[in-house]
N, CA, C and O atoms as a DFTB+ gen file, in Angstrom:
480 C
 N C O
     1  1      21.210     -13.373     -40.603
     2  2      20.150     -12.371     -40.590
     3  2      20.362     -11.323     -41.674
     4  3      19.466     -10.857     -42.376
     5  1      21.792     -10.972     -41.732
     6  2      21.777      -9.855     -42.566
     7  2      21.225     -10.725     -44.409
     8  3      20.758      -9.975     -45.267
     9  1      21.350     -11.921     -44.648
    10  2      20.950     -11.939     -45.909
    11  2      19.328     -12.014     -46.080
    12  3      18.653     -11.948     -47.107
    13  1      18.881     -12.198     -44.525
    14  2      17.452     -12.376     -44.689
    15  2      17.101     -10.558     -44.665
    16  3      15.989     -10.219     -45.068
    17  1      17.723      -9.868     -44.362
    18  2      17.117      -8.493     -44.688
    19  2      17.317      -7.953     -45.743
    20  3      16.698      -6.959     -46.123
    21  1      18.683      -8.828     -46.706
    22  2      18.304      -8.439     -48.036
    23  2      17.458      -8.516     -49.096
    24  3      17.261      -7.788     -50.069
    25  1      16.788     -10.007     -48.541
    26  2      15.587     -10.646     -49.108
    27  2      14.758      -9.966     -48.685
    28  3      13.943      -9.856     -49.602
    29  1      14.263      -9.145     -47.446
    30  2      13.295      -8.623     -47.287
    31  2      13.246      -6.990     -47.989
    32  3      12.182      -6.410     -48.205
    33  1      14.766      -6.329     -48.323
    34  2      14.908      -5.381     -49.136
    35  2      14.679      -5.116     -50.592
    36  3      14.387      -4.150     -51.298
    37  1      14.896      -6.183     -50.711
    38  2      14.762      -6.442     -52.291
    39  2      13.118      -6.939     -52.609
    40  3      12.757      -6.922     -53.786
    41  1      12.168      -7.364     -51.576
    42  2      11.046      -7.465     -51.853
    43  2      10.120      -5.950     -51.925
    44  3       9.065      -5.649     -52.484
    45  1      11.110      -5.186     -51.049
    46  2      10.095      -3.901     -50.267
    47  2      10.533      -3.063     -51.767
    48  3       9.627      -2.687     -52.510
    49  1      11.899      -2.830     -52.105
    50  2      11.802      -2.244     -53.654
    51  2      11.716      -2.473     -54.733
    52  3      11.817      -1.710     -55.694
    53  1      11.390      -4.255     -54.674
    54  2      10.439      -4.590     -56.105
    55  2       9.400      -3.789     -56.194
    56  3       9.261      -2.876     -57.008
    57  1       8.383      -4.243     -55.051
    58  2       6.975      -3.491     -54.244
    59  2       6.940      -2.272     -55.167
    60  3       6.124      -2.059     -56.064
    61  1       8.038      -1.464     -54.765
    62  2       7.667       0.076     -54.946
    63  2       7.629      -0.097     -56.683
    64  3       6.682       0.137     -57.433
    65  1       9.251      -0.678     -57.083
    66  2       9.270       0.315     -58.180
    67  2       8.306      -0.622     -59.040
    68  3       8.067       0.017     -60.065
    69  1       7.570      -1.991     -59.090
    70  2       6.383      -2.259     -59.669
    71  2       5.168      -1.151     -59.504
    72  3       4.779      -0.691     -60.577
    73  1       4.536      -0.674     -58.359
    74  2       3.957       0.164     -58.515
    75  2       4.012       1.689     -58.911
    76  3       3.095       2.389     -59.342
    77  1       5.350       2.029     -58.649
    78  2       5.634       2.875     -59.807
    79  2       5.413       2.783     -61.484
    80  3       4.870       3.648     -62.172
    81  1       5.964       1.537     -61.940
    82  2       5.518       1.165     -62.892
    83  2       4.033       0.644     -63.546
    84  3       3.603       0.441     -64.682
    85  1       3.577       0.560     -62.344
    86  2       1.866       0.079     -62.816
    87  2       1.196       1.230     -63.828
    88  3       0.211       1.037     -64.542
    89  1       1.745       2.124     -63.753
    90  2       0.932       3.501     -64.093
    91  2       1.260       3.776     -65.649
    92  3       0.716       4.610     -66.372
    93  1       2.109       3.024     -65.926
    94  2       2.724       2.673     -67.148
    95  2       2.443       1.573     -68.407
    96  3       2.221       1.658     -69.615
    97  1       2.616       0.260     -67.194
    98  2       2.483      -1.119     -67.444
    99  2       1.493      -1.366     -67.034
   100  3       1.385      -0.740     -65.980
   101  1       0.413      -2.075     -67.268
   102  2      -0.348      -2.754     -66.612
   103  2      -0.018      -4.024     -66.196
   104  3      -0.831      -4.419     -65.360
   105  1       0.808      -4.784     -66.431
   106  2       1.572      -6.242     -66.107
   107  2       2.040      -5.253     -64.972
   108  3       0.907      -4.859     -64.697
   109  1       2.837      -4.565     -64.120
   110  2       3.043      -4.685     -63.188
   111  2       2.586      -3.963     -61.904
   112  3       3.131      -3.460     -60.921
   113  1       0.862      -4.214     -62.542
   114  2      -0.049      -3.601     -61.672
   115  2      -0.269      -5.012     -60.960
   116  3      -0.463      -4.982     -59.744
   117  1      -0.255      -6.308     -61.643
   118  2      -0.442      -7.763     -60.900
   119  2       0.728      -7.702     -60.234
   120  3       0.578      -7.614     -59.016
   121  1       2.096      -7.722     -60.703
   122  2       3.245      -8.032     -60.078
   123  2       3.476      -7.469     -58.623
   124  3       4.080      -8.046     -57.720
   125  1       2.631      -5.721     -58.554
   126  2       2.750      -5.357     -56.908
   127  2       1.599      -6.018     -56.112
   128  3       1.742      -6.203     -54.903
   129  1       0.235      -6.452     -56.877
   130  2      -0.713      -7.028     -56.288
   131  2      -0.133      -8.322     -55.813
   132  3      -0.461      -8.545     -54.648
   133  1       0.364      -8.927     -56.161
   134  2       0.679     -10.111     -55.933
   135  2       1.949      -9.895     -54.795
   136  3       1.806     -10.638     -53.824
   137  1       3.048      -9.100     -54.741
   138  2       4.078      -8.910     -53.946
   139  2       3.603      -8.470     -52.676
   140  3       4.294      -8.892     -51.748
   141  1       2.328      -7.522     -52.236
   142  2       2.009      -6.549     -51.778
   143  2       1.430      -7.457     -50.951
   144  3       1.584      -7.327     -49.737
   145  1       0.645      -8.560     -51.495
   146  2      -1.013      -9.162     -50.184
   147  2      -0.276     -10.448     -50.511
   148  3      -1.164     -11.145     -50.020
   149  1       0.511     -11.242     -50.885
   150  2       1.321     -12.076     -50.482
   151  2       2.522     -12.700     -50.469
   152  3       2.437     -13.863     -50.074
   153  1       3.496     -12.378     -50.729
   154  2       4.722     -12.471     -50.972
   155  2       5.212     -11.698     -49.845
   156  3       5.901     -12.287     -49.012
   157  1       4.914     -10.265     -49.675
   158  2       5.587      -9.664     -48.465
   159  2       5.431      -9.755     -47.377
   160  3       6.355      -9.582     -46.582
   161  1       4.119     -10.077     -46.989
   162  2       3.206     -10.186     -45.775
   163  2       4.134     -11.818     -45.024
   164  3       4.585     -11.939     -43.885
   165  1       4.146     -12.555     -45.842
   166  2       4.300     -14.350     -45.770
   167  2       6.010     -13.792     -45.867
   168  3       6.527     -14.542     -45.039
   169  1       6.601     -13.331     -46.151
   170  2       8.527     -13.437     -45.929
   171  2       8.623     -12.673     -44.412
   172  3       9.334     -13.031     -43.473
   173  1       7.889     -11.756     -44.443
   174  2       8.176     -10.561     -43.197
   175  2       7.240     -11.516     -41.895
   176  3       7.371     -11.030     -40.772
   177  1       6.495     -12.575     -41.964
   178  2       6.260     -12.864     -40.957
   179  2       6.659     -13.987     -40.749
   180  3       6.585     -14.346     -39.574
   181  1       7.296     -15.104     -41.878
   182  2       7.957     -15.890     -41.651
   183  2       9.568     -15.455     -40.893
   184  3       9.967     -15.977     -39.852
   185  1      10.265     -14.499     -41.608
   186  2      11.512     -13.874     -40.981
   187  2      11.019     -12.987     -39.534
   188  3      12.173     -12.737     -39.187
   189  1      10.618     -12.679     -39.021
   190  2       9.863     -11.870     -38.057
   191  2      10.178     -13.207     -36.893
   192  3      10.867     -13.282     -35.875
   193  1       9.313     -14.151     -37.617
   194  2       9.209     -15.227     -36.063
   195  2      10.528     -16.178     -36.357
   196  3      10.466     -17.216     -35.699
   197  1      11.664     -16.079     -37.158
   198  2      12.780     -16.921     -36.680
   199  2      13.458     -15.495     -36.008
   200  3      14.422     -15.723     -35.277
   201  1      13.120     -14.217     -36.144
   202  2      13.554     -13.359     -35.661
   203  2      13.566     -13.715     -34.090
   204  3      14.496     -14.045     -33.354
   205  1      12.043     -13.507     -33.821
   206  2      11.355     -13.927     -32.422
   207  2      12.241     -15.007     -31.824
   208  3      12.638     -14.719     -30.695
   209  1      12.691     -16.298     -32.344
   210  2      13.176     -17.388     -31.594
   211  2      14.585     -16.913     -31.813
   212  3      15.210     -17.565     -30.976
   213  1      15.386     -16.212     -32.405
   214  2      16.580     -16.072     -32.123
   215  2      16.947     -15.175     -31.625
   216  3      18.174     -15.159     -31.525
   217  1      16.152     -13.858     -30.995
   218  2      16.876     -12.921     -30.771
   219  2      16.061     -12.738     -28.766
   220  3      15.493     -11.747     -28.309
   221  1      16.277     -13.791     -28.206
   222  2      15.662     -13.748     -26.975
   223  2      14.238     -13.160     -26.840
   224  3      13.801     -13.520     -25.746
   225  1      13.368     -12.432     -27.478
   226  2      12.543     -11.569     -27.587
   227  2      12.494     -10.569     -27.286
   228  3      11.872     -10.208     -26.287
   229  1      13.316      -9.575     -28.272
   230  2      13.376      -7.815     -27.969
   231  2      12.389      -7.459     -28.500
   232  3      11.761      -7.930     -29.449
   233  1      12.156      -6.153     -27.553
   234  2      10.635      -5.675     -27.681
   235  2       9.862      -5.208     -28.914
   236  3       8.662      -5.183     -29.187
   237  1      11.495      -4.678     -29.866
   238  2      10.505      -4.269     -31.041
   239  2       9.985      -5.864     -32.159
   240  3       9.291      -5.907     -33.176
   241  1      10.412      -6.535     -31.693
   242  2       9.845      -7.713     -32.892
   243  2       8.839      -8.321     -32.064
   244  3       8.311      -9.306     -32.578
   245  1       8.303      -7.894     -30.552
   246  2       6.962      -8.584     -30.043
   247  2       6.480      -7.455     -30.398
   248  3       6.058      -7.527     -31.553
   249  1       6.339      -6.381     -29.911
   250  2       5.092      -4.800     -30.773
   251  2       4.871      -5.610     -32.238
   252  3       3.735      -5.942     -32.576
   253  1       6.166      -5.931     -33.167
   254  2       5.525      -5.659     -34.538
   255  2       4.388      -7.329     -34.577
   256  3       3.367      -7.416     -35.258
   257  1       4.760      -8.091     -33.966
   258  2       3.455      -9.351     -33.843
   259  2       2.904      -8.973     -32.924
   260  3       2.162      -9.902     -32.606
   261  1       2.722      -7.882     -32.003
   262  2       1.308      -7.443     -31.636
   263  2       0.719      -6.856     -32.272
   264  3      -0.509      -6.928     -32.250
   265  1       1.412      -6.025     -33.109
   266  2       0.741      -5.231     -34.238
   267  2       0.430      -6.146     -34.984
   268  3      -0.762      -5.923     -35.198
   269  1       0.768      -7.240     -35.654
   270  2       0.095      -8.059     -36.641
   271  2      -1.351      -8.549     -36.421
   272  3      -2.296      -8.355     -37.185
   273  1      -1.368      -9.335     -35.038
   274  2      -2.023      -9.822     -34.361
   275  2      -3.384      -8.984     -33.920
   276  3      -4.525      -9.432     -33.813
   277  1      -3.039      -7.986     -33.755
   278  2      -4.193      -6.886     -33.202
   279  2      -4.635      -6.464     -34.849
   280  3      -5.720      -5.883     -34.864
   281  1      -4.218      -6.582     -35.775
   282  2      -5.089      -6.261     -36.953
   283  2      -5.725      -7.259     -37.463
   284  3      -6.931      -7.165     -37.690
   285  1      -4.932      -8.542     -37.767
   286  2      -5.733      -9.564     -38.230
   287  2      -7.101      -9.657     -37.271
   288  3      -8.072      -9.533     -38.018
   289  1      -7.533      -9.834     -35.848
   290  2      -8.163      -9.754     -34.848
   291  2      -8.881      -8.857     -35.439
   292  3      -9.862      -9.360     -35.987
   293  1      -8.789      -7.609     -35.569
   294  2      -9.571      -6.189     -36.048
   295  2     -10.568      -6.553     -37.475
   296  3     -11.777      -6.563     -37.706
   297  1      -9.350      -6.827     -38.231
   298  2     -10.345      -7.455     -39.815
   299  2     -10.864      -7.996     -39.986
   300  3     -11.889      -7.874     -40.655
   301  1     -10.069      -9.724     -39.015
   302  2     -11.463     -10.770     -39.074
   303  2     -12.644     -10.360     -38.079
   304  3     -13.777     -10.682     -38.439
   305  1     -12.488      -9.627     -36.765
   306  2     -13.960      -9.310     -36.990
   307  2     -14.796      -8.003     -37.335
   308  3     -15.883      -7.863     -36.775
   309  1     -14.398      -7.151     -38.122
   310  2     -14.660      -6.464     -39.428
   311  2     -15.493      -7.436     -40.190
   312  3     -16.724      -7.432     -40.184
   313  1     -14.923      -8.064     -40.685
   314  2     -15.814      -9.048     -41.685
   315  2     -17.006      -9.948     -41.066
   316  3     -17.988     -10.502     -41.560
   317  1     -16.554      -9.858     -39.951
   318  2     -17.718     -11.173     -39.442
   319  2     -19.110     -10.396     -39.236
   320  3     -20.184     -10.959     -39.029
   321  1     -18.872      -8.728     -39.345
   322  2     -19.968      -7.664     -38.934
   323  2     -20.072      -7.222     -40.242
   324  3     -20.229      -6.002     -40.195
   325  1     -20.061      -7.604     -41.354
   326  2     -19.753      -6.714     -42.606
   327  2     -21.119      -6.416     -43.003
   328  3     -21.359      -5.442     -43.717
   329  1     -22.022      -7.191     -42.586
   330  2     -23.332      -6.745     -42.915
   331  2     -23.587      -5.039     -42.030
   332  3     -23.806      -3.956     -42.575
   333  1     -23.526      -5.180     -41.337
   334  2     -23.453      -3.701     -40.510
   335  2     -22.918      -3.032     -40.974
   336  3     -23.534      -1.999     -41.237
   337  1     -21.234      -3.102     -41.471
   338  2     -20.593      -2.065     -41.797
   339  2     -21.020      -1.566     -43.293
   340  3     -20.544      -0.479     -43.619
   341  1     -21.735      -2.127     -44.102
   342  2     -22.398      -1.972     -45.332
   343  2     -23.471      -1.147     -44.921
   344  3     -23.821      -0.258     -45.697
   345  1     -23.883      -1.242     -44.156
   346  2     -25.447      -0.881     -43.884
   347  2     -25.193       0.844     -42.971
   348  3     -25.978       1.789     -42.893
   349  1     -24.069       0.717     -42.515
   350  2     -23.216       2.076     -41.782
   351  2     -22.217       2.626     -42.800
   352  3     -21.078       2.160     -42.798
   353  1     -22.556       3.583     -43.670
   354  2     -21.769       3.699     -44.392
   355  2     -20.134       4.846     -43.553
   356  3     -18.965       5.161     -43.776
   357  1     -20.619       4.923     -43.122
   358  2     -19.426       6.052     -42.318
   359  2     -18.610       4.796     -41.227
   360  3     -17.889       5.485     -40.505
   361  1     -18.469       3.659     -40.914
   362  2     -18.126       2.842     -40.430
   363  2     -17.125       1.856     -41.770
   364  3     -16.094       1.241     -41.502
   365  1     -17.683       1.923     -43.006
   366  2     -17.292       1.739     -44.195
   367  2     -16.088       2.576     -44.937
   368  3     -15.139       2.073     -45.539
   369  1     -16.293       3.650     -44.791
   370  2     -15.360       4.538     -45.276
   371  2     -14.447       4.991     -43.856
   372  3     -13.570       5.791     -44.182
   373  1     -14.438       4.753     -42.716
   374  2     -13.466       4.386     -41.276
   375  2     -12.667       3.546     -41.517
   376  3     -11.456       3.584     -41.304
   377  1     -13.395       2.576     -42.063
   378  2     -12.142       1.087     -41.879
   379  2     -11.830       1.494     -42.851
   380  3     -10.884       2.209     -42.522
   381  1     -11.985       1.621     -44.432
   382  2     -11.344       1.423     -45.561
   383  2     -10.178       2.306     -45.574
   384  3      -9.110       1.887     -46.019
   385  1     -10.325       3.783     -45.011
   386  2      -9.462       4.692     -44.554
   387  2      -8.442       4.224     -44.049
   388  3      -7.339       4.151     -44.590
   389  1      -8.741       3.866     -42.952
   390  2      -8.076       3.803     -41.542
   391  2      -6.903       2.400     -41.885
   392  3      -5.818       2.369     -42.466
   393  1      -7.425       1.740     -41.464
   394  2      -6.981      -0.394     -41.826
   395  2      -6.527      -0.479     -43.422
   396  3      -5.836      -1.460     -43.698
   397  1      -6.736       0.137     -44.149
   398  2      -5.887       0.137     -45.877
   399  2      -4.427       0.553     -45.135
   400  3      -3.714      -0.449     -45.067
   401  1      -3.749       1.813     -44.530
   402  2      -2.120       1.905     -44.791
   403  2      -1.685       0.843     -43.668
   404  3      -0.534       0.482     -43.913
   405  1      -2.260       0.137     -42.381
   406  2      -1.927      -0.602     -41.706
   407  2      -0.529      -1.426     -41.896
   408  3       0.669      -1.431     -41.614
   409  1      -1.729      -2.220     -42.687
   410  2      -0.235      -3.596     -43.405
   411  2       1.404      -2.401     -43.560
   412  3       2.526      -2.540     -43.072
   413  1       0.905      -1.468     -44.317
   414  2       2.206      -0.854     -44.743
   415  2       2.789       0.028     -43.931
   416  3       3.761       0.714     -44.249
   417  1       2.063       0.053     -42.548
   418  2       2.795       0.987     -41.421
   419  2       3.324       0.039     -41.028
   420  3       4.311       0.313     -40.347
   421  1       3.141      -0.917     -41.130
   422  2       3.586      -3.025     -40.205
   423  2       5.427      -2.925     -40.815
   424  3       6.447      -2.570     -40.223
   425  1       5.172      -3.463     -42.358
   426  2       6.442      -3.956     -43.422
   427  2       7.009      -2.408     -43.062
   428  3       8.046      -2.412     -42.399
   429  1       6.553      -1.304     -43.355
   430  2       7.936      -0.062     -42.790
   431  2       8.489      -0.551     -41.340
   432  3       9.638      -0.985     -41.417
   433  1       8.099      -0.568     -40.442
   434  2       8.257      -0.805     -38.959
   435  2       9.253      -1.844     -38.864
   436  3      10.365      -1.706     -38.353
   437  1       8.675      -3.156     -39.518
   438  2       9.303      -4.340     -39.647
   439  2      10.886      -4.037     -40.332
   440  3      12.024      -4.361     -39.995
   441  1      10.377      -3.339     -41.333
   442  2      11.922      -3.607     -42.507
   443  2      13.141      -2.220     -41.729
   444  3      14.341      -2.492     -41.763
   445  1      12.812      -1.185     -41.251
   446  2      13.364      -0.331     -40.288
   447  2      14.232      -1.128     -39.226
   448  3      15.443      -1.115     -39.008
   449  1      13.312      -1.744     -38.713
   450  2      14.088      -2.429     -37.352
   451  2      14.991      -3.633     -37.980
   452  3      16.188      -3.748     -37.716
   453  1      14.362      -4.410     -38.739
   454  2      15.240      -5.473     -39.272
   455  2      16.284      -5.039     -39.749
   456  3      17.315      -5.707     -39.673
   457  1      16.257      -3.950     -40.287
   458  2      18.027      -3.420     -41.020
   459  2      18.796      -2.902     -39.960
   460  3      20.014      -2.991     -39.806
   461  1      17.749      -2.213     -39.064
   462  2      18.761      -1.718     -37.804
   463  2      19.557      -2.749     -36.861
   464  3      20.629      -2.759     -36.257
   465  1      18.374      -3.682     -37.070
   466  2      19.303      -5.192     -35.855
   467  2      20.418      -5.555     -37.191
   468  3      21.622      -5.593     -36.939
   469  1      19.973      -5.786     -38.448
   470  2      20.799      -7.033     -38.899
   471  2      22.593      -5.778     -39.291
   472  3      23.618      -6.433     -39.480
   473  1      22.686      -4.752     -39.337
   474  2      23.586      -3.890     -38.998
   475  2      24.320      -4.326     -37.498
   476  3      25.551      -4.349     -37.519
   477  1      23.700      -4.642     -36.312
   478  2      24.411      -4.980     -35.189
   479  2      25.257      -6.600     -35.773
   480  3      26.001      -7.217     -35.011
């Protein structure tokens, strides 16, 4: 476990310091786009659920796949109403608000607890 939280460390401060650098570079305005909506999302939930099967199921790694679970649920049907939410503009600027830091309240939560277990 502990090398899978280095892999997940070393993804979370590519993340940053690419977007630090975006503002600079434009090449590594793709490099966090690309780390950010798939690379991190797909390691943290692949490691998450061998988490799930090896660690009996402690509570904070079922919250963080309820938390996954309850957003994907939220977005896909967000989208399935998107004609409405276009047409509601204050329902538009709610979600975009609101559901944009999500994912990244998820990977903090996730990468917090994962360093705290893989330390035990």
């Amino acid at each position: 476990m502990k090398i899978l939280n280095i892999g997940n460390l070393a993804i979370v401060f590519t993340l940053i310091i690419s977007a630090a650098l975006s503002q600079f570079y434009s090449d590594c305005k793709d490099i966090a786009l690309v780390l950010g909506l798939f690379v991190m999302p797909a390691y943290q939930l692949l490691v998450g659920f061998i988490w799930f099967i090896s660690s009996n199921c402690s509570d904070k790694i079922r919250n963080y796949f309820i938390g996954v679970i309850i957003y994907f649920i939220t977005i896909f049907s967000l989208s399935a109403i998107s004609d409405l939410i276009y047409k509601l503009k204050f329902l538009q600027y709610f979600s975009s608000a609101f559901f944009g830091g999500i994912p990244v309240l998820l990977a903090l939560y996730f990468t917090y607890n994962f360093n705290q277990y893989s330390r035990k």
